[in-house]
C-alpha positions as CSV (number, residue, x, y, z in Angstrom):
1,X,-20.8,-31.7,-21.5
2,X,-17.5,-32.7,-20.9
3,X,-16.9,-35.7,-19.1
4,X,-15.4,-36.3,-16.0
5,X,-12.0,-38.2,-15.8
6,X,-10.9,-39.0,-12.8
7,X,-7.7,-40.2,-12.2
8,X,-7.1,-43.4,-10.0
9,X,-6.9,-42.6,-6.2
10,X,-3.6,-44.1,-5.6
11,X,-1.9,-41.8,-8.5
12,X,-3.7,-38.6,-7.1
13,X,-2.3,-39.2,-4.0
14,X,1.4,-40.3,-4.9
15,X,1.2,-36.6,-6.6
16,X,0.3,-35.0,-3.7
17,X,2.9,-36.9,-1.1
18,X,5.6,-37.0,-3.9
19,X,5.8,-40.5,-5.3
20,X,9.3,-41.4,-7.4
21,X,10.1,-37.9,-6.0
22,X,11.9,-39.3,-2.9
23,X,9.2,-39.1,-0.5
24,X,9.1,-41.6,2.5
25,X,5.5,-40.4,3.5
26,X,3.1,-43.1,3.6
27,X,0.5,-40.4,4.6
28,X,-1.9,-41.1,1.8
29,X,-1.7,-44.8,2.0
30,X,-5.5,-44.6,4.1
31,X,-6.6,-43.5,0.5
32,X,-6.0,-46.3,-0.8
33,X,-5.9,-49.5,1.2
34,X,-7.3,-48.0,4.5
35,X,-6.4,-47.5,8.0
36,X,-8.2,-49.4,10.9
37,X,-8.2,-49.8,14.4
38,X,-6.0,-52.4,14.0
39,X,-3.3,-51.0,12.2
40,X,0.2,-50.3,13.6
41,X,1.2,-46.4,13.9
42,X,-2.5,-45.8,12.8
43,X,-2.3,-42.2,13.2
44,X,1.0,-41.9,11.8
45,X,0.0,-43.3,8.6
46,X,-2.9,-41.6,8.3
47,X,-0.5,-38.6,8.3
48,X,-0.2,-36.7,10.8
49,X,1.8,-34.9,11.8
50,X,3.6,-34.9,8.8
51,X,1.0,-34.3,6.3
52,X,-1.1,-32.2,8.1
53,X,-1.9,-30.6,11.8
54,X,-4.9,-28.4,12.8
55,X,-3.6,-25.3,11.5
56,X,-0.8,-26.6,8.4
57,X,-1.1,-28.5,5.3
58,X,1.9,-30.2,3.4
59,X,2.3,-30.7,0.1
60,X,4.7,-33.3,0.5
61,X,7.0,-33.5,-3.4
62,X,10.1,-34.9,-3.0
63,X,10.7,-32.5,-6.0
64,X,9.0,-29.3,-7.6
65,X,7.4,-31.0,-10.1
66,X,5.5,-33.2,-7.5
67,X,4.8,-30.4,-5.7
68,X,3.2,-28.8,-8.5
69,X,1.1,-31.8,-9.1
70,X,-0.5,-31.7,-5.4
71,X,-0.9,-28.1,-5.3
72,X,-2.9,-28.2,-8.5
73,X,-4.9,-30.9,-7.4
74,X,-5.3,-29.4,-4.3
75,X,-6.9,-25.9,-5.8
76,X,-8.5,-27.7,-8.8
77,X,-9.8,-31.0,-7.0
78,X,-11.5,-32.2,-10.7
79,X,-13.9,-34.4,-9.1
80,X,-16.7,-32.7,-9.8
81,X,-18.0,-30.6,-12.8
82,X,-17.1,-26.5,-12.0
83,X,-13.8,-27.9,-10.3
84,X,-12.0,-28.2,-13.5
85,X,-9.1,-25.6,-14.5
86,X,-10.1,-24.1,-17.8
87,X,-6.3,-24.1,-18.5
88,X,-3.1,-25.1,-17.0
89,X,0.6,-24.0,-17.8
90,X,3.1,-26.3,-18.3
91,X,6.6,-24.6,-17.1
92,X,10.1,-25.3,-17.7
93,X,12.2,-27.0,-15.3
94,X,15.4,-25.7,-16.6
95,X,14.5,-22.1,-16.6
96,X,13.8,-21.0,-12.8
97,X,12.9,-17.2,-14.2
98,X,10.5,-18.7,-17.0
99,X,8.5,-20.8,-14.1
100,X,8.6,-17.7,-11.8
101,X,7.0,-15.8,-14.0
102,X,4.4,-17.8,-15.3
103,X,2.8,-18.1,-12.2
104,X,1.0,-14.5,-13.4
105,X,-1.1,-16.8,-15.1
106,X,-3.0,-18.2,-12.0
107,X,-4.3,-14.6,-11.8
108,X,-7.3,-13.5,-13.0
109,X,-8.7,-14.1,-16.0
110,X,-6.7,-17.4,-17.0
111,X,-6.6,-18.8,-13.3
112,X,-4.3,-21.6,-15.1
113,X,-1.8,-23.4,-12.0
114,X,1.3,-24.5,-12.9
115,X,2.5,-27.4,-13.7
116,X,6.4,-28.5,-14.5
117,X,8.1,-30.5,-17.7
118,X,11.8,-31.2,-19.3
119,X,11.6,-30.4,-22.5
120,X,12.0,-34.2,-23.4
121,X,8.6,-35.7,-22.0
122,X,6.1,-35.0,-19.3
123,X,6.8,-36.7,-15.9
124,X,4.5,-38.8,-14.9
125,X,3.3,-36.7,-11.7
126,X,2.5,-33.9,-14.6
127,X,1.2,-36.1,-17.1
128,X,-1.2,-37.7,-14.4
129,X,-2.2,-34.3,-12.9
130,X,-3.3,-33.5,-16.5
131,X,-5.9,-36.8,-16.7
132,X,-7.7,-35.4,-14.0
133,X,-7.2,-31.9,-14.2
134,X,-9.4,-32.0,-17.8
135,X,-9.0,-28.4,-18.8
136,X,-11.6,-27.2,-20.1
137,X,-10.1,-24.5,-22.4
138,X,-10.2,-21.1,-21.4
139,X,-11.6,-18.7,-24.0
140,X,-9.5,-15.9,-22.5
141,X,-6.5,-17.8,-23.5
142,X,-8.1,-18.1,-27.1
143,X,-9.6,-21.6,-26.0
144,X,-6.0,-23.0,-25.1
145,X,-6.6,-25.9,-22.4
146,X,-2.1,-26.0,-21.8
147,X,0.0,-22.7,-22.3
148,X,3.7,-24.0,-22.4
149,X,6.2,-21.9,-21.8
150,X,9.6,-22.6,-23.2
151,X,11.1,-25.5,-24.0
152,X,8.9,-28.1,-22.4
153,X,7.1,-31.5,-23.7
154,X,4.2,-31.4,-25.3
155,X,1.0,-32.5,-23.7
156,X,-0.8,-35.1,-26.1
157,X,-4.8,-34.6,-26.9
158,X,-4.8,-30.9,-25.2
159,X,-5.1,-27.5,-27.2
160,X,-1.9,-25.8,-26.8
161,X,-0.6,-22.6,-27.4
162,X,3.2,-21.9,-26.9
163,X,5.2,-18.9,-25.5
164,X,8.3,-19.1,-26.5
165,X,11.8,-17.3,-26.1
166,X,15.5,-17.7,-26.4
167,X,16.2,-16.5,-22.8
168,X,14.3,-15.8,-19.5
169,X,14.4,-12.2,-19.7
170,X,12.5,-12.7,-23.0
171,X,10.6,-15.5,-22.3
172,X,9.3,-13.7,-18.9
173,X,8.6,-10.4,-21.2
174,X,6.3,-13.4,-23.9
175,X,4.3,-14.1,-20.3
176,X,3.5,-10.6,-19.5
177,X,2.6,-9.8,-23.4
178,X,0.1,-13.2,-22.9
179,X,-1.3,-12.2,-19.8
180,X,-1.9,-8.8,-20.8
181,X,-3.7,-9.7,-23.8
182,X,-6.0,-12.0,-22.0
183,X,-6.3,-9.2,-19.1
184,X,-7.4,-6.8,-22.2
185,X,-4.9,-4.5,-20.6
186,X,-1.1,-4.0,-19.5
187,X,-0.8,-3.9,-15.6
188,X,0.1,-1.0,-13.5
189,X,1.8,-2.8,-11.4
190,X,5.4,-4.8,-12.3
191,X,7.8,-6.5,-10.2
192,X,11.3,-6.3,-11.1
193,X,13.3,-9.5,-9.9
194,X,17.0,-10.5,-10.0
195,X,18.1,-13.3,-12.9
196,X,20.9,-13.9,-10.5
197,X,19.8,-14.6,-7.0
198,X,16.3,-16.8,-7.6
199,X,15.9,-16.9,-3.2
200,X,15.1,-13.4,-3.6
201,X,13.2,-13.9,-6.3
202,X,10.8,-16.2,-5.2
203,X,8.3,-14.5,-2.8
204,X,7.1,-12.8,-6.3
205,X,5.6,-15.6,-7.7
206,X,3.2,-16.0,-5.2
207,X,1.9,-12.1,-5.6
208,X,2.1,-12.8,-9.4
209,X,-0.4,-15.2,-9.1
210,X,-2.8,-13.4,-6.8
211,X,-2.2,-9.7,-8.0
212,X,-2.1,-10.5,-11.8
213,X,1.4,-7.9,-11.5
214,X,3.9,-9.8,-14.1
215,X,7.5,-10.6,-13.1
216,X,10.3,-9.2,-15.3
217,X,14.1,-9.5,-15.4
218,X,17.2,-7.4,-14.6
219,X,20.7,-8.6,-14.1
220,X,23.1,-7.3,-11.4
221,X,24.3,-4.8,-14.2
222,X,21.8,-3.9,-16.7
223,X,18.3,-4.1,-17.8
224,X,18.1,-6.4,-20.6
225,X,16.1,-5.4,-23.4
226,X,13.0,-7.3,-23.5
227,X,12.7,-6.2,-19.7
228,X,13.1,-2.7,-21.4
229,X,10.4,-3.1,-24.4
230,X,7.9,-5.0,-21.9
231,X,8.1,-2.2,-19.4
232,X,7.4,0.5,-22.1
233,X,4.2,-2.2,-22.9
234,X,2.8,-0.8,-19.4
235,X,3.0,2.6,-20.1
236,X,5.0,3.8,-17.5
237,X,4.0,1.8,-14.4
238,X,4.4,1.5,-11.0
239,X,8.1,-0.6,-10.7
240,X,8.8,-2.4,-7.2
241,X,12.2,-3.8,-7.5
242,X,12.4,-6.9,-5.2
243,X,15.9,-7.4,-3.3
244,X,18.4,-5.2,-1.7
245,X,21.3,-3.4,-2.9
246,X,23.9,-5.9,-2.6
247,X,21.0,-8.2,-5.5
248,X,19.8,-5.2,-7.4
249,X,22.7,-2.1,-7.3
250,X,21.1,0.9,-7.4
251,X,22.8,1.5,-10.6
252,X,20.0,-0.9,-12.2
253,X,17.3,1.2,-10.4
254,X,18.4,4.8,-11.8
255,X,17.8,2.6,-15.2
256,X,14.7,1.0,-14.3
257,X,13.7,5.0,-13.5
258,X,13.2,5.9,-17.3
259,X,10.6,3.6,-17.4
260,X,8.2,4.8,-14.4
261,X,8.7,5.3,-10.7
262,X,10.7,3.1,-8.9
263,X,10.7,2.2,-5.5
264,X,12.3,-1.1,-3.5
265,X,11.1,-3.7,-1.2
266,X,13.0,-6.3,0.5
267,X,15.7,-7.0,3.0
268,X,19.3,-8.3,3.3
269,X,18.4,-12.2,3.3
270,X,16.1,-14.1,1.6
271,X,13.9,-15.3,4.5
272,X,14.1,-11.5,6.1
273,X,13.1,-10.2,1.7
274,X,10.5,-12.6,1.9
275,X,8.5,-11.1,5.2
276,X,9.6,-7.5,3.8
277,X,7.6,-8.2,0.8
278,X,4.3,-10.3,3.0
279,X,4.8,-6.8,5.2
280,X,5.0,-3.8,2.6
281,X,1.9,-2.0,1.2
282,X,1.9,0.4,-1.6
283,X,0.1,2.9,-0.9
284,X,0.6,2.2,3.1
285,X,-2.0,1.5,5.1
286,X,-3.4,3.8,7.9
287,X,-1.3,3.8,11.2
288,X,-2.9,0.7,12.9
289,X,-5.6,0.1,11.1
290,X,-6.0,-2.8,8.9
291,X,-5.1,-2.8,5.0
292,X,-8.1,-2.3,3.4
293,X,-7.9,-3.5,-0.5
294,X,-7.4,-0.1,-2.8
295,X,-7.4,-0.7,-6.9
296,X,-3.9,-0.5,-7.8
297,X,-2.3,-0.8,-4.4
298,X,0.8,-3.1,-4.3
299,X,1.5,-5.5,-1.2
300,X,0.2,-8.0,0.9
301,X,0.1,-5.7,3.9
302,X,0.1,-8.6,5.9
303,X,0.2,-7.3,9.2
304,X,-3.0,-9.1,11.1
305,X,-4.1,-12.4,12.0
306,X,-6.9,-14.7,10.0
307,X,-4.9,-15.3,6.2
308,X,-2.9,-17.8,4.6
309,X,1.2,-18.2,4.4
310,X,3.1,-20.8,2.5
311,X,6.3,-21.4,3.7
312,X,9.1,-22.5,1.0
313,X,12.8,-23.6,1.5
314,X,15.1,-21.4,-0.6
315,X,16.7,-24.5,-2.2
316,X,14.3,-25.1,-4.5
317,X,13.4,-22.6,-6.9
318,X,10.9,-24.2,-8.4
319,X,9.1,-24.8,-5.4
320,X,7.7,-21.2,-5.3
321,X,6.2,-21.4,-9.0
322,X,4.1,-25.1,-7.8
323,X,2.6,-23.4,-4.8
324,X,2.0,-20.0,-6.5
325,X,-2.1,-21.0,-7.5
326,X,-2.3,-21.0,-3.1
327,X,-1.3,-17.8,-2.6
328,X,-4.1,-17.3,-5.6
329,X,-6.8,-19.2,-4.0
330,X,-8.8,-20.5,-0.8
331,X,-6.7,-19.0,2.3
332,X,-4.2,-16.6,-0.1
333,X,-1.1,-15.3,1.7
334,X,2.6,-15.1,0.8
335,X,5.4,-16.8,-0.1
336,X,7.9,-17.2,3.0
337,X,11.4,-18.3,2.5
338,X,13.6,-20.9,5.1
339,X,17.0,-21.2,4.3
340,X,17.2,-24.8,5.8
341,X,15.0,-27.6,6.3
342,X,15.6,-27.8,10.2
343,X,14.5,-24.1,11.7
344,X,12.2,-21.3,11.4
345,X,14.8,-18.1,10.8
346,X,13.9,-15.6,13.3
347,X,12.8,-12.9,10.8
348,X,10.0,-15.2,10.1
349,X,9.5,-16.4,13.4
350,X,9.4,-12.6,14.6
351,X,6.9,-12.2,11.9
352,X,4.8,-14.7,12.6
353,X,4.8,-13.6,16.8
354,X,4.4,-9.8,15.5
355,X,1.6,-9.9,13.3
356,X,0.0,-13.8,12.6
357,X,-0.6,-15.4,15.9
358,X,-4.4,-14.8,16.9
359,X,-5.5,-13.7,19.7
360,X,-9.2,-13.9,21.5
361,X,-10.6,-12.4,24.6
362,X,-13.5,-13.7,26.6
363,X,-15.5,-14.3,24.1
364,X,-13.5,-17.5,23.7
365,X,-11.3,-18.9,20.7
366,X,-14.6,-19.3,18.5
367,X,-14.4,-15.3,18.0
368,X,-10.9,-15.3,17.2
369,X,-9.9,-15.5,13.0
370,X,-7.7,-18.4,12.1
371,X,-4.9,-19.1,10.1
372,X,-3.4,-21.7,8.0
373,X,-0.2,-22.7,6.7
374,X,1.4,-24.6,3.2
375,X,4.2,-26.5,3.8
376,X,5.7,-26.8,0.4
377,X,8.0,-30.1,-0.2
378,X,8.7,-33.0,1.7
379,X,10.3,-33.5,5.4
380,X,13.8,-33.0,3.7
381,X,13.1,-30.1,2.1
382,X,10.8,-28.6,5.7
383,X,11.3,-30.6,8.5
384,X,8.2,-32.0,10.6
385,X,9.9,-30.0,13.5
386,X,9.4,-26.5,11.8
387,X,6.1,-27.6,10.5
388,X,4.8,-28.4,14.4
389,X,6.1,-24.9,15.1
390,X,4.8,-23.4,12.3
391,X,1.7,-25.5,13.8
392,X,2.0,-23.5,17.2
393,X,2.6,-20.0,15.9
394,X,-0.7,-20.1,14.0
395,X,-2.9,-21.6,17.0
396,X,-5.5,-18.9,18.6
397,X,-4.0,-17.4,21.8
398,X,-6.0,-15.7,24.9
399,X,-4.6,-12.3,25.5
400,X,-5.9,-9.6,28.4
401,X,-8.5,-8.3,27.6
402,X,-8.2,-7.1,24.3
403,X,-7.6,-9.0,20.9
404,X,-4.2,-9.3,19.1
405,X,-4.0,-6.7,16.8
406,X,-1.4,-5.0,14.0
């Protein structure tokens, strides 16, 4: 048996609220020294509403690479034996498109989260997540407990295997060969991203991670050619290019057309791309009827009440590969984007009115579904003010007489 090491509460907890990352929450501070009766600003410091309200959760990183640390921790608690990751990838935090795309490793059958490392050494917030995390090793990673990808620092005392590459249209293309090995097959399913524009990018890691569909590269003018040798891998697949015209000209799509059908999903900013991708269904689903789960479909169809959503701010990149393993696990749901800390952009706000907010009749709010939302980074990066309204547009609502539907 392998033995449990746990890591010390206090340095669990500064992962999750972002120690050394610039953090000012003292949300976790109960966890260590506790909070009594007593205590001044009690329920402030026990964290709310910053960390937490009845229908949010934050993951409060100063940075990406705390964030990754908490949202590991948060899917892989460790504290217990069969709450162990049998593998964890370590991605680069110089290469945005190398971390985007490994979060197709969360899926099915490696289920490794992502965690984030310099080349030069392991930050503490990764090295610590690693104590406790223990991976086990994952036999369909050949019995690798860390998969690094790129140029990142080695973890000490772990079985490592490397995917490596000498840009991120090849080291994305090394990701997909990996995953498809483990898999035992090439997906049908690929998402074709922008190198250029990584807010439009980022809703894909998220449906990398649950799907198991890999990411892969184009520029604003070509199709590189590892994107063009992994894409023949597949076998002609099903290509969903992510980003409008003015990120992805159509010029790239008649090329990405040799290589399987192509069609496109997305919108003209990166918060409206991001509910255009948490919308969009492949093959669509039924006029007003739910989305029921097809093999080989492509798409959240979110478009009904009772799921997960994790809400990222476009400034940091890196942000969507550390909360990828939650769109992968316990609630699942989409990436969506902000484009500042300090409001909801009304795409998403529409979104959220249109087709999240529950609604229960007279049966009372026990019949309704619920809802629950990821804040990803700390107040700076999503203010506590979009998080209370995020808060409020997830909340059970009684309608007339008949539930809130699609």
């Amino acid at each position: 048996m392998r033995p449990e090491r746990l890591l010390p509460v206090a340095v669990a907890c500064c992962a999750l609220a972002g120690c050394g990352g610039g953090s000012t929450l003292v949300g976790t501070a109960p966890a260590v020294s506790g909070i009594q009766a007593k205590t001044p600003q009690a329920g402030q410091k026990l964290g709310f509403p910053a960390l937490a309200t009845k229908n949010t959760t934050r993951v409060s990183g100063g940075d990406p690479v705390a964030d990754a640390a908490g949202v590991a921790l948060a899917v892989y608690p460790s504290a217990t034996a069969g709450t162990h990751p049998e593998a964890v990838t370590i991605a680069p935090t110089d290469d945005w498109q190398a971390a985007l795309a490994s979060s197709v490793l969360m899926a099915a059958p490696i289920r490794a989260p992502v965690l984030l490392s310099p080349h030069s050494r392991l930050p503490s917030a990764t090295a610590d997540a690693l104590v406790t995390l223990a991976p086990g090793g994952s036999g369909a990673s050949g019995g690798a407990q860390a998969i690094l990808v790129g140029d990142v620092a080695r973890p000490p005392g772990l079985h490592s295997v490397s995917i490596g590459g000498h840009d991120p249209y090849t080291l994305a293309a090394g990701i997909d060969r990996f995953e498809s090995a483990a898999a035992g097959r090439p997906s049908s399913n690929v998402v074709i991203a922008s190198a250029d524009s990584p807010s439009y990018a980022m809703p894909a890691a998220g449906w990398a991670a649950e799907s198991g569909d890999p990411i892969l590269f184009v520029s604003s003018s070509d199709v590189p050619a590892p994107t063009r040798q992994a894409l023949l891998s597949h076998g002609r697949p099903n290509i969903y290019v992510l980003g409008p015209l003015s990120v992805i000209p159509d010029s790239v799509v008649a090329q990405l057309s040799k290589f399987g059908p192509v069609k496109r999903v997305g919108a003209n900013d990166p918060a409206a791309n991001s509910v255009a991708f948490a919308i969009y269904r492949d093959p669509p689903c039924a006029n007003g009827q739910p989305c029921a789960h097809v093999p080989g479909s492509f798409g959240w169809a979110i478009k009904s009440p009772g799921h997960g959503y994790v809400l990222l701010n476009s400034s940091r990149t890196l942000d969507a590969a550390a909360a990828a393993p939650l769109s992968a696990a316990g609630t699942y749901g989409p990436d969506l984007v902000i484009d500042g800390a300090d409001s909801l952009p009304s795409s998403v706000e529409s979104f959220f009115f249109n087709y999240a907010t529950p609604g229960y009749t007279q049966e009372g709010p026990t019949a309704a579904v619920y809802n629950h939302g990821w804040v990803i980074g700390d107040p700076s990066a999503i203010s506590v003010s979009v998080q209370a309204k995020l808060d409020a547009d997830l909340e059970p609502q009684p309608v007339n007489g008949s539930s809130k539907g699609p």
